[in-house]
C-alpha positions in Angstrom: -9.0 -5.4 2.6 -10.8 -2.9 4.5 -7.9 -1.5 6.1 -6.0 -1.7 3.3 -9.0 0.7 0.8 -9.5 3.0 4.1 -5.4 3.6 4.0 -6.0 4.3 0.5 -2.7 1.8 -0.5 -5.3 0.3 -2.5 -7.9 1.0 -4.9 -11.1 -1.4 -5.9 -12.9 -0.8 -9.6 -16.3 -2.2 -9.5 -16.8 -4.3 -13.6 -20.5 -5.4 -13.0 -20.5 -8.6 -9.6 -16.8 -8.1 -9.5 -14.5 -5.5 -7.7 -10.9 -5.4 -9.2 -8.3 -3.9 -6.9 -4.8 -2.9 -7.5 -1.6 -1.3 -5.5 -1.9 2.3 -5.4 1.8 3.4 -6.2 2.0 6.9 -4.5 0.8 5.7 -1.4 2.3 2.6 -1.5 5.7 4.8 -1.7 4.8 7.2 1.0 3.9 4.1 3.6 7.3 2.0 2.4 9.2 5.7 3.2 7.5 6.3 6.4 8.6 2.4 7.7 12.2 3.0 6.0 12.3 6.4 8.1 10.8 5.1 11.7 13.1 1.9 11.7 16.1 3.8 10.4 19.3 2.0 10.0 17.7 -0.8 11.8 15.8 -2.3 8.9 17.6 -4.2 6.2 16.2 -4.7 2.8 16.2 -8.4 1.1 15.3 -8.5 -3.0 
C-alpha cells in the first residue's frame, strides 16, 4: 500500500480510526499506457 500511495495510483481519506482509499483514475491511466507502450505488441489484453 505504501508503494502504491508513494506512486500516487492511489489515494487514502482519513474518516476518524479509518483511512479509506480508492484508484486514482489519471494515474492509473498514465501507468496502464506506459505498460501498454513498453511491452508493445507483445502484450495481449483479456476482459
Amino acid at each position: 500500500l505504501r508503494v502504491l500511495r508513494q506512486a500516487r495510483l492511489v489515494e487514502g481519506e482519513r474518516q476518524g480510526y479509518h483511512v479509506h482509499y480508492a484508484l486514482n483514475p489519471e494515474r492509473l491511466e498514465k501507468f496502464r499506457t506506459s505498460v501498454l507502450e513498453t511491452l508493445g505488441e507483445e502484450f495481449v489484453i483479456v476482459k
